[in-house]
TIBA-630689 format. One record per residue (C-alpha): residue number from 1; chain; x negated, y negated, z. Coordinates in nm, 2 decimals. Example, Ala and Ser with C-alpha at 12.3 -4.5 7.8 and 13.67 -1.06 7.14 Angstrom:
% residues 2
- 1 | A | -1.23 | 0.45 | 0.78
- 2 | A | -1.37 | 0.11 | 0.71
% end
This chain:
% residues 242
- 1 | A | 0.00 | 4.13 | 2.82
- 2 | A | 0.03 | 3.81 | 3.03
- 3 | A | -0.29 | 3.68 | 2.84
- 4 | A | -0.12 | 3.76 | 2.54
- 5 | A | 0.17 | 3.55 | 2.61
- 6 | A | -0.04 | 3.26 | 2.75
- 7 | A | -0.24 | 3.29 | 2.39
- 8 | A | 0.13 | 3.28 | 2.23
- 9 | A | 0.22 | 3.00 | 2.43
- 10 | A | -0.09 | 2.78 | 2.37
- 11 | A | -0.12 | 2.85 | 1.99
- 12 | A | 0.28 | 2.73 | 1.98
- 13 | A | 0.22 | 2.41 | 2.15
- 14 | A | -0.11 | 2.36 | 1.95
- 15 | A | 0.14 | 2.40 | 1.59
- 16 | A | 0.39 | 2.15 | 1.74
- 17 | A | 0.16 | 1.91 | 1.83
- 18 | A | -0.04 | 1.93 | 1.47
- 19 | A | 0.29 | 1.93 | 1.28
- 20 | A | 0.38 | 1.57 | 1.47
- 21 | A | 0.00 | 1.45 | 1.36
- 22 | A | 0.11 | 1.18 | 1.17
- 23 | A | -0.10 | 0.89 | 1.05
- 24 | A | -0.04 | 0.53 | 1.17
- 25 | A | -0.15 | 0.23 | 1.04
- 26 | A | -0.11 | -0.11 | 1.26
- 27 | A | -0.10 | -0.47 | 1.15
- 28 | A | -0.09 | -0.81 | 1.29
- 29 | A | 0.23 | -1.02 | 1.27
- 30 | A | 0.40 | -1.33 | 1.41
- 31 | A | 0.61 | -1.10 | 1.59
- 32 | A | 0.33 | -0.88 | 1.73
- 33 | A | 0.16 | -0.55 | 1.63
- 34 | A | 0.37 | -0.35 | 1.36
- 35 | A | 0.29 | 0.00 | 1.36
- 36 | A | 0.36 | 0.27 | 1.07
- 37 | A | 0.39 | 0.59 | 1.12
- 38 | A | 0.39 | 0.81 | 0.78
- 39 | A | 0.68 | 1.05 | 0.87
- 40 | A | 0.68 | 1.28 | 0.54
- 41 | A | 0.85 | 1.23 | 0.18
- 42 | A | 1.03 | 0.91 | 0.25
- 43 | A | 1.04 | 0.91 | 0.61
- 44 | A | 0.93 | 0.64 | 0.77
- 45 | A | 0.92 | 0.49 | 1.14
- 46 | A | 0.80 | 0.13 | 1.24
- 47 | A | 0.75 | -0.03 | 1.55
- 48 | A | 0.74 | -0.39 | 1.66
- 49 | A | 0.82 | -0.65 | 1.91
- 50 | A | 0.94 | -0.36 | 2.14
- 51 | A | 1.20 | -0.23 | 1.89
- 52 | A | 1.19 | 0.11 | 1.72
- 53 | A | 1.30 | 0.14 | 1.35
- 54 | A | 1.35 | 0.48 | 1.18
- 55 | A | 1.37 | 0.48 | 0.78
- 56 | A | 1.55 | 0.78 | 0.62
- 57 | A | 1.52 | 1.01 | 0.88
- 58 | A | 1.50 | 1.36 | 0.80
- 59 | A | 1.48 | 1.67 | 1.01
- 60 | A | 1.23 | 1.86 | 0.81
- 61 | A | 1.01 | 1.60 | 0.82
- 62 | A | 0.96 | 1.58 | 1.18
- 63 | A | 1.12 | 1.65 | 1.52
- 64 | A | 1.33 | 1.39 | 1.64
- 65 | A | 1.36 | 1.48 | 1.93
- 66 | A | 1.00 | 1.44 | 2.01
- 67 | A | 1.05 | 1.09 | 1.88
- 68 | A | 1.15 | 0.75 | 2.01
- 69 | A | 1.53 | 0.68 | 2.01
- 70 | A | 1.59 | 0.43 | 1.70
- 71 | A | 1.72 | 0.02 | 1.77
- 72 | A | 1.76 | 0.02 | 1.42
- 73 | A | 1.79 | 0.27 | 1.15
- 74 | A | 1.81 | 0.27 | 0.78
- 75 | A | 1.92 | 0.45 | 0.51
- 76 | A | 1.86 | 0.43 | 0.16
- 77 | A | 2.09 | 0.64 | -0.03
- 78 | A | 2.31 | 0.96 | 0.02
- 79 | A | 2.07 | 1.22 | -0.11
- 80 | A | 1.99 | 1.53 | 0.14
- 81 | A | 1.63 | 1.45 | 0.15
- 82 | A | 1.70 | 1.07 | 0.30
- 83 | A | 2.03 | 1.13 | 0.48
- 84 | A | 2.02 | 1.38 | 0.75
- 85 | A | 2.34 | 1.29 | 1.00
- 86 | A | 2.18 | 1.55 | 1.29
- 87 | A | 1.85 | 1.38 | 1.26
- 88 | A | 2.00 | 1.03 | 1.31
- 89 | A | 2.22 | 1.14 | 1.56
- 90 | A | 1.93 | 1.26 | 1.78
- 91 | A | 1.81 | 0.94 | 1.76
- 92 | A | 2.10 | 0.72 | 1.83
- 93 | A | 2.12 | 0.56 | 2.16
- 94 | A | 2.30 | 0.31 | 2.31
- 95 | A | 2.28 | -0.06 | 2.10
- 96 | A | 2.16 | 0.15 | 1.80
- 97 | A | 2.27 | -0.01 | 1.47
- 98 | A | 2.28 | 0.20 | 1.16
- 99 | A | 2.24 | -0.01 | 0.82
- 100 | A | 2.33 | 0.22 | 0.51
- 101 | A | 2.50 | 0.17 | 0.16
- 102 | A | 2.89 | 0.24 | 0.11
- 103 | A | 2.86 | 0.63 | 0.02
- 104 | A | 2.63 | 0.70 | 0.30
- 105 | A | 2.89 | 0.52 | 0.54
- 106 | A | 3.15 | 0.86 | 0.42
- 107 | A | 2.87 | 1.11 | 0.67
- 108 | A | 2.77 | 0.86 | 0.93
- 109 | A | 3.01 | 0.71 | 1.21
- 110 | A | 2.97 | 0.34 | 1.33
- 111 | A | 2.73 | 0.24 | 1.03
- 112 | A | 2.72 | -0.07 | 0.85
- 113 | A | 2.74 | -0.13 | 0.51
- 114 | A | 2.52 | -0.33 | 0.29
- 115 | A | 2.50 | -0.39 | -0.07
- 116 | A | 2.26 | -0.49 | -0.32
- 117 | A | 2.23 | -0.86 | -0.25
- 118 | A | 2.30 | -0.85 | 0.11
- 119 | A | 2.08 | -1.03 | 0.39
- 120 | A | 2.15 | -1.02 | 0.79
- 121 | A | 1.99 | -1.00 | 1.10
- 122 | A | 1.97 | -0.66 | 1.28
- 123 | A | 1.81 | -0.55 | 1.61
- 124 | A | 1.64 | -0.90 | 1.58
- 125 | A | 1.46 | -0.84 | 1.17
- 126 | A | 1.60 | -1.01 | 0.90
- 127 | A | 1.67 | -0.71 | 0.66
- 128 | A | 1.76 | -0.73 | 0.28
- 129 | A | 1.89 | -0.46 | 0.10
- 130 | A | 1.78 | -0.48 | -0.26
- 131 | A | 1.85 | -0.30 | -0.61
- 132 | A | 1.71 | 0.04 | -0.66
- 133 | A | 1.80 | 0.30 | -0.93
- 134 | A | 1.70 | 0.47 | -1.23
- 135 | A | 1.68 | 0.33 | -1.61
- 136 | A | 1.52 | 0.59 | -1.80
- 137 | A | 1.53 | 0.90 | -1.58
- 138 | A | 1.89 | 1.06 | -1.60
- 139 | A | 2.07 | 1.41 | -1.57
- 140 | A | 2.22 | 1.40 | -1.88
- 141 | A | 2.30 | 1.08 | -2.08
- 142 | A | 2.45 | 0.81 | -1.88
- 143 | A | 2.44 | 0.97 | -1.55
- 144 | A | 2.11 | 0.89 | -1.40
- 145 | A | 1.99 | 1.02 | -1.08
- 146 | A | 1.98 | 0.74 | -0.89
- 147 | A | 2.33 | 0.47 | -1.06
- 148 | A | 2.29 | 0.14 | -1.01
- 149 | A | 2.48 | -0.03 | -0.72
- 150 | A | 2.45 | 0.34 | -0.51
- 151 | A | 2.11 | 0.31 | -0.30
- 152 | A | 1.93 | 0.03 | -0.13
- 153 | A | 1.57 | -0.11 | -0.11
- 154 | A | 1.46 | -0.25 | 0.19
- 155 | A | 1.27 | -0.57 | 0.26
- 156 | A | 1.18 | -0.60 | 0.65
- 157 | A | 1.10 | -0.93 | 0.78
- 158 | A | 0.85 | -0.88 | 1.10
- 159 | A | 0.82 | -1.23 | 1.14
- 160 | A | 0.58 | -1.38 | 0.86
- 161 | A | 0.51 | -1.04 | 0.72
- 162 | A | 0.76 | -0.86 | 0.45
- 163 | A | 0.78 | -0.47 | 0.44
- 164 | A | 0.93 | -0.38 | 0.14
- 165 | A | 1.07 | 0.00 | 0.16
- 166 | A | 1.19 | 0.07 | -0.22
- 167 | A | 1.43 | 0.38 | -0.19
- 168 | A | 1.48 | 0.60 | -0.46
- 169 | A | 1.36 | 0.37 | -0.82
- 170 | A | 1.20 | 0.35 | -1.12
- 171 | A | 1.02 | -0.03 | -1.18
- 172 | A | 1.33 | -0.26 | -1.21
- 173 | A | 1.37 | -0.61 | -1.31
- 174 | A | 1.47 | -0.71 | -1.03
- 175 | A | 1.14 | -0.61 | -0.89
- 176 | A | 1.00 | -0.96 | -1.01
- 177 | A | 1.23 | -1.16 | -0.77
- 178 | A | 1.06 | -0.99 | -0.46
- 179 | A | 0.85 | -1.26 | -0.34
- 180 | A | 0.58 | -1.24 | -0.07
- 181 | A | 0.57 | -0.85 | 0.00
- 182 | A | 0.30 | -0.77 | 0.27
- 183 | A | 0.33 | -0.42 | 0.26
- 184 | A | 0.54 | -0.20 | 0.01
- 185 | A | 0.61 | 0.19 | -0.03
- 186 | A | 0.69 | 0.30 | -0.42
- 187 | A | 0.82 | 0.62 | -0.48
- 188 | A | 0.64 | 0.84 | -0.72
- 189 | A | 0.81 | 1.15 | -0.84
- 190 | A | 0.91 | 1.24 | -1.15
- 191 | A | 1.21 | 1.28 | -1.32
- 192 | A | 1.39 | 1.11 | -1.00
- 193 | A | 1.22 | 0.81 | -0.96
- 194 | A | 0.87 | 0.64 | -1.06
- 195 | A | 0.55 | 0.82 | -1.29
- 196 | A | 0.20 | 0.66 | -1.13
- 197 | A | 0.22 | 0.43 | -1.50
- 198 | A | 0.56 | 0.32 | -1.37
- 199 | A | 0.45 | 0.22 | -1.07
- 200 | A | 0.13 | 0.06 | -1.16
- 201 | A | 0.38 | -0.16 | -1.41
- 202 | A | 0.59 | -0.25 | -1.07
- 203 | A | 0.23 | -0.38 | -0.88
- 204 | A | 0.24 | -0.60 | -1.12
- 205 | A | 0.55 | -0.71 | -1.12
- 206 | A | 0.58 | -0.84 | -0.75
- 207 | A | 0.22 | -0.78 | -0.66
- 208 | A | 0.23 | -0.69 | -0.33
- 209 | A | -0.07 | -0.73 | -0.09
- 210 | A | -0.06 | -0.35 | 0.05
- 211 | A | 0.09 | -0.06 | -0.22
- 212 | A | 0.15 | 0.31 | -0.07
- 213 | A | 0.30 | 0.55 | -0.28
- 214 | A | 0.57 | 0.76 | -0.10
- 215 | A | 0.79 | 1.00 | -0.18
- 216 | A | 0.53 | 1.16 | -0.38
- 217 | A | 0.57 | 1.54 | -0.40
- 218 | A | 0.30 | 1.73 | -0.62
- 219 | A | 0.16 | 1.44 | -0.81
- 220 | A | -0.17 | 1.32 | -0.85
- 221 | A | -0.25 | 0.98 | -0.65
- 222 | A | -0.56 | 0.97 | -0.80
- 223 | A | -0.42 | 0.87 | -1.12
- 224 | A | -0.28 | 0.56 | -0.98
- 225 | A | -0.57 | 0.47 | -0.78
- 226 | A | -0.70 | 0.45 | -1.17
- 227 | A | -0.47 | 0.28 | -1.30
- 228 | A | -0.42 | -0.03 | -1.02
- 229 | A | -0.84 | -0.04 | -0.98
- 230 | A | -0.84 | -0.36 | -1.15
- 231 | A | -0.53 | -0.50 | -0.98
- 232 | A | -0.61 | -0.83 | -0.79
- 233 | A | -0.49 | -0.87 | -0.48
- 234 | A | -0.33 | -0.54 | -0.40
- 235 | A | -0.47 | -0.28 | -0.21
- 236 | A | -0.36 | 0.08 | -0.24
- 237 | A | -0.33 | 0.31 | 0.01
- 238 | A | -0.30 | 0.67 | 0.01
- 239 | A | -0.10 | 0.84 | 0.33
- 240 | A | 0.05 | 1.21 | 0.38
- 241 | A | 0.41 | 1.10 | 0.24
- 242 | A | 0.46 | 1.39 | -0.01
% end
């Protein structure tokens, strides 16, 4: 019986350490080493310069409290599967500054509220929050999932090198006045945000150096690969972000 239990025990640990397995990438910047880790869906976390900055965390994407406490977190919209208030709050800690849009500010305490258009300082990164919303994939007519003026992109200055975390979109105009991205994450799910064709169109729009897809659920990667192979000048990259 006692070996049994220890077997238990050891195949328990083994699952929560394998379901917190996620894949990092690091880069180089003025500001020191950034490091992504590839949360799940649109989860992200990224470190740098000694600060800790959680994007959209979610719950059933990871266990949070396995994770560091966040300096800085951000929130894209008010959807369940990017706003989770027990997640964030079991990563707030003292000096933590939340950064959200005006409907996520109605679940969250002690947030602040940015708008499309907005640019300030937080936890030492110049953030923008930029435009992001549907145009052609709607509930019914004129009700799109995602309105205009609701949810934030993300552009993350880590010195001389621009993170540009979309949010829920489909490839905007506004897309073309990004300048400069390092590193973006598209979503690609249909009928809430961006088809692989739809994204390919917004490479080419802003042409960013380093493209993952995110937010991806069940669709193929490989078509984009495909359809961004002869795209100068951006790489794409395919992480566990589903």
């Amino acid at each position: 019986m006692k070996i049994i239990i220890i077997l238990i025990a050891v195949l328990v640990l083994a699952f929560n350490s394998s379901s917190q397995n996620f894949e990092v990438d690091n880069f180089e910047t003025s500001k020191g080493e950034l490091k992504i880790t590839f949360i799940g869906h649109g989860t992200l976390m990224m470190e740098c310069d000694g600060k800790t900055i959680h994007i959209d965390p979610v719950g059933n994407y990871a266990d949070y409290t396995k994770l560091p406490k966040a300096d800085l977190i951000l929130v894209t919209h008010e959807h369940g599967d990017h706003l989770d208030a027990h997640a964030i709050k079991t990563i707030v800690k003292q000096g933590t500054e939340i950064i959200t849009t005006e409907k996520c500010a109605e679940s969250l305490t002690n947030a602040s509220i940015m708008k499309n258009g907005d640019a300030e300082i937080f936890a030492g990164f110049m953030i923008e929050a930029v435009p992001a919303y549907n145009i052609e994939n709607v509930r019914s007519p004129g009700n799109p999932y995602h309105p205009k003026g609701n949810g934030n992109g993300y552009v993350i200055h880590f010195g001389n090198t621009k993170v540009y975390v979309a949010g829920d979109t489909e490839n905007i105009p506004e897309m073309a006045d990004l300048k400069d991205i390092d590193i973006a994450f598209l979503p690609m799910n249909l009928p809430f945000t961006m088809s692989p064709e739809m994204v390919a169109e917004a490479v080419k729009l802003f042409k960013p150096k380093i493209l993952y897809p995110y937010h991806f659920g069940n669709t193929d990667t490989n078509q984009l690969l495909k359809l961004t192979e002869d795209q100068k000048g951006t790489e794409v990259r395919i992480r566990k972000l589903s």
